[in-house]
N, C-alpha and C positions, 0 to 999 in steps of 0.2 A: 125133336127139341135140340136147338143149336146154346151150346152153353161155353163159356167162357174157361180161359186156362184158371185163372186166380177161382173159379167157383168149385171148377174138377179139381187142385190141388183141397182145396179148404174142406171137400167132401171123401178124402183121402179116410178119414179114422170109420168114418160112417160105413163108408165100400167095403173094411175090411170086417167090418162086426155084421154087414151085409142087413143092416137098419133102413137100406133106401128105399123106394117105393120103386115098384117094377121098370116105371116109366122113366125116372130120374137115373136108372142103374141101368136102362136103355141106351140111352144119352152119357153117360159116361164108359160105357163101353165102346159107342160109335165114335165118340173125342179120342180115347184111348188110341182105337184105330187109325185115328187120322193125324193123331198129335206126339211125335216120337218123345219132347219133354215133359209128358205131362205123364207116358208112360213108363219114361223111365224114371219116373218120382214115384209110381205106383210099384216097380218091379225095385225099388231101390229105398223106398223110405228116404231120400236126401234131397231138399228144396235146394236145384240152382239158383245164386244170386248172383243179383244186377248189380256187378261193382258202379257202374255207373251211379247208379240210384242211390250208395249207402253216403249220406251225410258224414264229411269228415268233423272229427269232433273242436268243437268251438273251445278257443284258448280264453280265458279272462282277459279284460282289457290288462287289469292291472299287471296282471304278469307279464303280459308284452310289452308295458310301458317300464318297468323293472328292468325287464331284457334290455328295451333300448339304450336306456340311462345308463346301466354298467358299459355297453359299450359305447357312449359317448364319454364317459371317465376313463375307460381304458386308453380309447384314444387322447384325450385331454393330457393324462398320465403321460404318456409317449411325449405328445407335441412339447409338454411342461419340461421333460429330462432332457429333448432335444435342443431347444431355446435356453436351456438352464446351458449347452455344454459348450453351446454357440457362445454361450455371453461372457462364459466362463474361459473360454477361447480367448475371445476379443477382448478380454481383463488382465489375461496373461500375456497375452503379444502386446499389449498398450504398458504393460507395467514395464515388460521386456525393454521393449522400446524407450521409455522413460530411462530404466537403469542406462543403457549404452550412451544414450543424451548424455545425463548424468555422468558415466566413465571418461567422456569424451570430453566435459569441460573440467574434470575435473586435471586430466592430462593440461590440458592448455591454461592450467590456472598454476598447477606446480612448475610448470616449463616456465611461464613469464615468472613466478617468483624466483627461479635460479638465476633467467636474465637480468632481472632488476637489481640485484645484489650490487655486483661488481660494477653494475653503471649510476651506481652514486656518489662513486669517485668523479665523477662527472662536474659534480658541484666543486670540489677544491683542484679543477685543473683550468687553469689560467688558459689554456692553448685549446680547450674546450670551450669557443665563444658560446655556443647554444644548449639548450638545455632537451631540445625537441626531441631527440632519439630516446632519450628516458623519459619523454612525457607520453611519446606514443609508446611505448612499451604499459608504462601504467594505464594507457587509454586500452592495450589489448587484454593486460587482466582484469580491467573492469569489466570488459565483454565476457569473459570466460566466467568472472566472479557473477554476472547477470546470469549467465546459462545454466550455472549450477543453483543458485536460487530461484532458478526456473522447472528446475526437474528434481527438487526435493522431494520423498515420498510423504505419506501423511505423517510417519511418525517421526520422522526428517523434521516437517515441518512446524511441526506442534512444538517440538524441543528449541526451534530455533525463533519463534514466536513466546516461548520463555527466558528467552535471551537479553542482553540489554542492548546491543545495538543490531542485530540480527542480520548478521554478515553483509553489513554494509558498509561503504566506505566513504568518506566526502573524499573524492579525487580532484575536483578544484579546489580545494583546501589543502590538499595533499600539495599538487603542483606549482602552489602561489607559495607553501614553505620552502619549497626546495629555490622556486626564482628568487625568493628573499637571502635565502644561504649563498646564492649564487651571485647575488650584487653585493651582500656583504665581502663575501672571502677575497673577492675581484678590485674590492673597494679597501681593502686594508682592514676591516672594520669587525675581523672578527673576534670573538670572546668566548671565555668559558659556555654560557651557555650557549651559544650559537654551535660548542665542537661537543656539548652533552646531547643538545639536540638532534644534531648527525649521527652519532656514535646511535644513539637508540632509533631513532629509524633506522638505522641498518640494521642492527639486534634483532627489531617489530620482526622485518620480512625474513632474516636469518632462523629466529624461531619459528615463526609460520611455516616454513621452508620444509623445518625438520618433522612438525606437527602433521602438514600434508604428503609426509611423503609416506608417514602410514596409511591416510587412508589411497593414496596412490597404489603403494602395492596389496593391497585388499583390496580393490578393485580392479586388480589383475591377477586373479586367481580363480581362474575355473567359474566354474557353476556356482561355485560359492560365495561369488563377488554377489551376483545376483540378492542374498540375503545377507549381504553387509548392508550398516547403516552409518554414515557419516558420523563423528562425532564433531557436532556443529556449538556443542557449548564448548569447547574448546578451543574449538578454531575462532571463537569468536571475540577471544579473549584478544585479540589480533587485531578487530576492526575497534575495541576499546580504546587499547593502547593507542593506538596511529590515530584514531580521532581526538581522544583528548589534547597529545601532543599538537596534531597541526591546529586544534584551536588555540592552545593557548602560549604557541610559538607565532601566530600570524594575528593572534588578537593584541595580545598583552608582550610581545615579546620574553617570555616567561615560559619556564618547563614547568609543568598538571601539576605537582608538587610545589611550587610558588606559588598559587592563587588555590583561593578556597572559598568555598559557597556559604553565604549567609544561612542562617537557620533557617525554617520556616516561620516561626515564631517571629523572625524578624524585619521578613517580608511583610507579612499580613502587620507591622506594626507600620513601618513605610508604606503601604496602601490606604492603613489606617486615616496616617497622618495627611496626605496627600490630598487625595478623596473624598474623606469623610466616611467612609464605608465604618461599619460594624464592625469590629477584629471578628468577634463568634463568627459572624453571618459571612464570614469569605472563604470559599474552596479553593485551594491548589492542587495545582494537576500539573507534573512534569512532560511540557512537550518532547518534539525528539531529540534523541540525544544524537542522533549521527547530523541532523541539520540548523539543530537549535538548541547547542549543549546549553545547559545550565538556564533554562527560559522554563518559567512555568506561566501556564493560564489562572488568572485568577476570576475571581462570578463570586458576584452575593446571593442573596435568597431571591431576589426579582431577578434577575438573571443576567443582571451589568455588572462587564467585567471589563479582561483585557489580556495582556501580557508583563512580565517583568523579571529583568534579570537579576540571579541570584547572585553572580560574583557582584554586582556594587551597587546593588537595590534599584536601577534604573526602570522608572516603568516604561515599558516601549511602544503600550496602546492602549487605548482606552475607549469604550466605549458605552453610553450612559444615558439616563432620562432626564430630559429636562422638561417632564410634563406634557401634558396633550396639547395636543394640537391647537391651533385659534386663528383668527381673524387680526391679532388683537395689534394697533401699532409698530413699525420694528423700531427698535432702541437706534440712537446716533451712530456714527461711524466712531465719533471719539469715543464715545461711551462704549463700543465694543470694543475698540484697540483697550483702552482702562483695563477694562473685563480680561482682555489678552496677556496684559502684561502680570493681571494680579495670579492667572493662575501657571505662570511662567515660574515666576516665582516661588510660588508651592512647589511647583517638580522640581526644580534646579536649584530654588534656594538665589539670595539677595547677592551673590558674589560674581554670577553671568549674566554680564549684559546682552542685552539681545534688540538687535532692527526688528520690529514686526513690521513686515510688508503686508500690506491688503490685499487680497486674494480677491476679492468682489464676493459677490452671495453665492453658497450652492460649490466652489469648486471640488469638481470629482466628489463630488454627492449630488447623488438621483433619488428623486419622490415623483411619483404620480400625482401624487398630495400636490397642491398648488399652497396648503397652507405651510407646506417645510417648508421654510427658509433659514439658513446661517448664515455667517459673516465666517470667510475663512481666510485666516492668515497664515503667512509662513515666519516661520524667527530662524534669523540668522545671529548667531552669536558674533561676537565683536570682542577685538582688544587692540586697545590704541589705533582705532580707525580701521583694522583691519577683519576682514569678514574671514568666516572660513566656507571652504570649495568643497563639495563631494559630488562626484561621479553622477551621471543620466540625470539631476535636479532631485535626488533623493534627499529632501530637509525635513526639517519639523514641519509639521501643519498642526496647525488649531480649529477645529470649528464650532463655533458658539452661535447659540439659537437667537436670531435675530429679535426674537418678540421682549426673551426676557434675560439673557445677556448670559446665562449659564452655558457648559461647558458639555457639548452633544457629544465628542469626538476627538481625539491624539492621537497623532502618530510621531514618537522618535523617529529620529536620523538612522536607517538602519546600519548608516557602514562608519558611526563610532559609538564607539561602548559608552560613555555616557560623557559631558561638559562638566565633568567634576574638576581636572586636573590643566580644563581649558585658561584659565586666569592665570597658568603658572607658566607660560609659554615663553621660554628666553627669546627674546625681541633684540636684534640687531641694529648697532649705533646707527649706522650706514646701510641705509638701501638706494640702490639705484629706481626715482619713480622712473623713467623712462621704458620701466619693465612691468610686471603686473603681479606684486608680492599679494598672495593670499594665504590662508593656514590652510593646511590638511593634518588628516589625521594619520602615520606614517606606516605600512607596513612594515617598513626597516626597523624604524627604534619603537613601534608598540606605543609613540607621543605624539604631540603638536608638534606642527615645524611649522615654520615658516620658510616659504620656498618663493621661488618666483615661478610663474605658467607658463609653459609654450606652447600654444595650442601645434597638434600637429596636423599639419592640413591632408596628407592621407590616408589618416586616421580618425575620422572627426567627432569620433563618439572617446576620443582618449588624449590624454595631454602629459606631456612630459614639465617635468620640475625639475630644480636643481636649490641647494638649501643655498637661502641668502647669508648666511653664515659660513659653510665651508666650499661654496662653488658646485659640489657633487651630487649625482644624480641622487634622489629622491623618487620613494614611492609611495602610491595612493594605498590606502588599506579599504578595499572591497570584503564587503562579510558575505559570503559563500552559503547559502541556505536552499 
């Protein structure tokens, strides 16, 4: 009987209690003999095992999924501190960078204040024909003053966004007072206020001077410049002064303390009047003050409004409903000139006469609409024949709705402050026609004049005057916005 290993181990207990049947214990004798591991399980009681064969023991999914995820977090962790120290890197060397910006205009912002000083003597030297080296000096701290409210930090900028003019400066405002100083003092023609106005522009940047030149050396100190902050409400105190003055030295010939702003109360009475508006129903809102002192936007409840200055109630724009749209007839040419002159009138009041010239329909107004159409005029004011001139064809325009004769649209003369003081313009016995006397509004004296024109041919966008009254050069008053 031929018998198997697994049958002679598993018959192991029986062999030894000697329970087998002669014939089975025949046969596991003979295996014995033949089989060296089956008998050394018999002389040893100890089953060899088949590593091969033992089932290694099975893990739960879930624990392996547990495993995984922690080490997809640990890693995530890692990438998350890496990417945080990357970022935190590139936040530092960008803010770094910003500060140097920063140190670097602010050097070239205190340098050209030191230079500007002493070249405002400029203005009272006679043997000084030009004014150009001191205007490119203010054109380089404008550039330095642009770089530094270029690389303001956040809380730089927040403070200086609570500021009133937020270190800015009108520098064509700036440089049209100093040319106005410059043909006065040249011209014989200067006064007190003309040598209060110099004395404090010089003071403006003399202060400045002193103000920046703390945050200068705090920006030149170590590591710790790095967590300096500008003090920009101070400094800003600077671009106040110098704005107020060259407005109201190249508008009004007058120093910021001469002229003073209407109420608000007595605006919205003057739009009232004008208008027709609601006094309740009209908002005021102060445009800028570095480009457009003393100008507020005005809007009612439907949302027409405009502009209008507070020194001498002038409104400067307007714009309004004169109902939907139609098909419907357009009214005469006379009957809109009528229309022109009645609300002429309302804004200026019965004492300035005015040419309305007929514009035709539509000028510089655009509709897709086919049913817009206005009549638009322009008004020139007049005195004893005489028209007045401003610069590129900047005049009044009117435009009125062709259908039903109301008033769509105004725009003042931007470059004179209002035709209040136009009727009172000293008019000379003696002019020579052979020449081309017209009024402007004057940079020099802040009034009308009457001059005579000379175009000058190569310069064709600009014209030279001379006062019919005393022979001498005369200048156009441009507003700077």
């Amino acid at each position: 009987m031929k018998i198997e290993h697994d049958i002679v181990q598993d018959l192991y207990p029986l062999y030894i209690d000697s329970d087998l049947s002669p014939s089975v214990k025949i046969a596991v004798d003979e295996h014995l003999q033949a089989c060296q591991e089956c008998r050394r399980f018999y002389e040893t009681g100890e089953k060899t095992a088949n590593i091969s064969k033992i089932d290694e023991p099975k893990v739960s999914k879930s624990l392996d999924e547990k495993i995984i995820l922690r080490m997809k977090l640990n890693r995530l962790r890692l990438i998350s501190i890496m990417l945080a120290a990357i970022l935190f890197s590139m936040i530092f060397t960008d803010y770094v960078n910003e500060r140097e910006q920063l140190f670097m205009a602010t050097d070239g912002y205190y340098d050209a204040l030191g230079i500007i000083q002493p070249m405002f003597d400029d203005v009272k030297n006679k043997d000084q024909v030009s004014l150009e080296p001191l205007q490119q000096e203010i054109h380089r701290f404008s550039k330095y003053n642009i770089s530094l409210n270029d690389n303001l930090n956040f809380i730089e900028e927040y403070n200086k966004n609570s500021t009133e003019h937020h270190l800015s400066l009108n520098t064509q405002r700036l440089n049209a007072m100093l040319e106005v100083m410059k043909i006065r003092y040249d011209q014989g023609r200067w006064t007190e206020t003309d040598e209060a106005a110099f004395q404090a522009v010089k003071d403006y940047f003399i202060g400045q001077e002193e103000v920046v030149s703390v945050e200068y050396n705090k920006t030149h100190h170590g590591y710790s410049s790095y967590l300096h902050f500008l003090n920009v409400k101070e400094m800003d105190q600077f671009y106040e002064k110098v704005n107020l003055l060259t407005y109201s030295y190249t508008r009004y010939h007058k120093l910021p303390n001469q002229i003073k702003a209407l109420h608000e109360s007595e605006l919205k009475k003057r739009i009232t009047n004008v208008l027709g508006f609601e006094e309740d129903d009209i908002e005021l809102e102060k445009e800028s003050p570095v480009n457009a002192l003393y100008v507020y936007r005005f809007e009612n409840k439907s949302g027409y409004g405009g502009t209008i200055d507070a020194i001498n109630g002038q409104i400067l724009a307007y714009s309004g409903d004169t109902g939907p749209l139609s098909n419907a007839p357009v009214i005469s040419q006379k009957a809109a000139e009528k229309k022109a002159n009645f609300y002429l009138e309302k804004i200026y009041g019965k004492e300035i006469n005015f040419e309305v010239v007929s514009l035709g329909f539509n000028y510089n107004s655009y509709s897709d609409d086919p049913r817009h159409k206005v009549y638009s005029f322009k008004a020139v004011p007049m005195v004893q024949g005489y028209s007045l001139y401003t610069p590129l064809e900047t005049e009044t325009i009117l435009h009125l709705n062709a259908r039903n004769g109301k008033l769509e649209s105004y725009d003042h003369n931007r470059h004179i402050p209002s035709f209040e003081q136009y009727g009172q313009i000293e008019l000379s016995a003696s002019v020579d026609k052979t020449k081309q006397p017209v009024i402007i509004y004057s940079a020099l004296t802040g009034k009308f004049e009457l001059v005579y024109m000379e175009p000058d041919l190569e310069y064709f966008d600009e014209d030279k005057f001379t006062s019919v009254k005393s022979g001498i050069e005369e200048k156009i008053y441009h507003n700077f916005y």
